[in-house]
C-alpha positions, 0 to 999 in steps of 0.5 A: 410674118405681119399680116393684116387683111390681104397684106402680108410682110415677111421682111425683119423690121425689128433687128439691126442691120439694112434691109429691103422687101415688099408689102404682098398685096393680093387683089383679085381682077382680070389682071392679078388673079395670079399675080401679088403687088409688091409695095416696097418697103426698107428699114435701116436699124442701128441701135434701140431708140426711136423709130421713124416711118417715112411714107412717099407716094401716098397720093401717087402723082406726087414725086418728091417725097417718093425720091427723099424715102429712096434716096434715104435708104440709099445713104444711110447706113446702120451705123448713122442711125441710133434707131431706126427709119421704115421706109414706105416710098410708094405706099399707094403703089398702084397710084404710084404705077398710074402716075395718079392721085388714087389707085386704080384698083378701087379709086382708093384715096389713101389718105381718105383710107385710114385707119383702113379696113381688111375687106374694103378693098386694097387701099384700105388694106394697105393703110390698115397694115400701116396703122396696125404694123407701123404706126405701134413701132413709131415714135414718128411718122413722115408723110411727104406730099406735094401738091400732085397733078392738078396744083402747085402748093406753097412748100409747107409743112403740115400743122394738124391740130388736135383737140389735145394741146400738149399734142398740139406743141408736140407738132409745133416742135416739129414743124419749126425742126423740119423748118420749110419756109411755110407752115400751114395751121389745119383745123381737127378733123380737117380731112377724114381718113387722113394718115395724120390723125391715124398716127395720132390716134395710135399715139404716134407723132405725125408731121406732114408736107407738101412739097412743090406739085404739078406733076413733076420734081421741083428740085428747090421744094426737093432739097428744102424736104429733104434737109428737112426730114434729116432734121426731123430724124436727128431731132426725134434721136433716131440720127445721130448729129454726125450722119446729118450733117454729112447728109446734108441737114443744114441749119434750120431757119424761121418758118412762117404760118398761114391759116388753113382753116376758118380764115382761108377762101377759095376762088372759084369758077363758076364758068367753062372757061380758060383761066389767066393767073394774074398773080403768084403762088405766095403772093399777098393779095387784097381782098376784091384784087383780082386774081385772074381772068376767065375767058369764054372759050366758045366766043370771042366778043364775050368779055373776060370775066374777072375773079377775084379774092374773097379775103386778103392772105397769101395765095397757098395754092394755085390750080394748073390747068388753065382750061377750068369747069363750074366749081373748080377752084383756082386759088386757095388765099390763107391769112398769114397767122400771128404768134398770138393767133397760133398760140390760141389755134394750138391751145384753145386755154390760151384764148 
């Protein structure tokens, strides 16, 4: 048995075969004083080489990477597999169960918890498990996200820079196999507590995603991952070429890169108001083009106010809800990166 804080695992991850258990969560509230949270996980195992982790549900309003980690335990057999894949398809479960971004048990964040704690409540329980667990077993880690409630995000995949350049080309490599139509270039110590730079802490190696958002399935953004993860898993050895193809794996084509970090802008609000969006996710605009009109929603004779682009780019992320608050973003604008740029951003030894 595996334990770490109040998660304990009985299930066999190590030997060959296909098997499905839980995560026993404890938690002590006025509702599971007497109960455990099961956290289910699987593993497919077929031979010795490379094990790849696949999480879903790491925020728990996000969908289609909770389906790809279902569904691949679903088709894949044993014998498809030269090594092996974990699955974790609600990793924050109590997130998943609320249909919310955070759990309801502690408000954790799971990717703001790792690498986790053992008495810091649940969320940090559960990622603690993962990084002590999970991430010594994987050659690679899959975390799958979409853009969740609140946002639709360009479907993208994630590359998270280090201050390690063979590290940096490891990630490369893997963001041009899962091959989505965009990767998006994120800066060292973009997002504290982050699964991302647990796994690489560990010496995993880590891609991550997002897939479609606003609170529902975009059967598009759902096919693009999941041909994607096959890729990835046929690449890191763990596939074999076979059982990808009948899966459904398809040939990789270019991905494009925007910038994540210094050269992105938001467009913020700074009035209540209700937001018309006069452009499109992936959109390239200018800068000073307007990109929506805020409308009073008290008064009718006070004028639309006019929001507009900071910086020219590509519109990467779009917010949901027209009724908006002061400080609420409504787009993300990310510069679209050269061959030349990405060369310096993954290598600072290249500049």
């Amino acid at each position: 048995m595996l334990d770490y804080g109040t998660v304990s695992c009985r299930i066999d991850l190590d030997s060959p075969g296909k098997r499905s258990g839980w995560l026993d969560l404890g938690h002590s509230d006025n509702r599971h004083d007497f109960s455990t949270i099961p956290v289910p996980i699987g593993v497919v195992r077929g031979g010795p080489g490379p094990v790849v982790l696949v999480t879903g549900g790491n925020h728990g309003d996000e969908y289609e990477g909770q389906l790809i980690a279902r569904r691949l335990f679903e088709r894949l057999t044993p014998a498809d597999l030269a090594g092996a894949v974990i699955l974790l398809p609600a990793l924050n479960l109590p997130a998943v169960l609320a249909g919310r971004r955070v759990s309801p048990l502690d408000g954790g964040n799971m990717n703001r918890s790792f690498p986790g704690a053992p008495d810091r409540g649940p969320t940090a329980a559960l990622a603690g498990f993962v990084t002590t667990h999970l991430f010594p077993r994987a050659a690679l880690a899959i975390d799958l996200h979409s853009g969740g409630t609140d946002v639709d995000f360009i479907t993208s995949s994630y590359l998270c820079l280090s201050a390690d350049a063979g590290q940096n080309a490891r990630a490369l490599d893997l963001c041009r196999d899962f091959a989505l139509p965009w990767t998006v270039v994120a800066p060292p110590s973009h997002t504290a507590g982050d699964l991302d730079s647990a796994a690489q802490a560990a010496g995993c190696a880590v891609i991550s995603c997002e897939l479609g958002g606003s609170g529902r399935v975009s059967q598009k953004a759902l096919a693009q991952g999941w041909a994607g993860v096959l890729r990835l898993l046929r690449g890191a050895g763990a596939l074999h070429p076979q059982a990808a193809a009948r899966l459904g794996e398809g040939p990789a084509g270019p991905t494009r890169f925007a910038d994540l970090g210094a050269g992105a802008t938001h467009a913020t609000v700074m009035h209540h108001g209700i937001a018309e969006p006069l452009v499109a996710l992936g959109e390239q605009v200018a800068a000073g083009q307007a990109l929506a009109l805020l409308r009073d929603p008290f008064d009718l004779a006070t004028p639309a106010r006019e929001i507009a682009a900071v910086s020219e780019g590509l519109v990467l992320v779009r917010r949901r809800n027209a009724l908006v608050a002061p400080g609420d973003h409504l787009f993300l604008i990310g510069p679209e990166m050269t061959a030349d740029q990405l060369l310096r951003a993954a290598d600072p030894r290249a500049a």
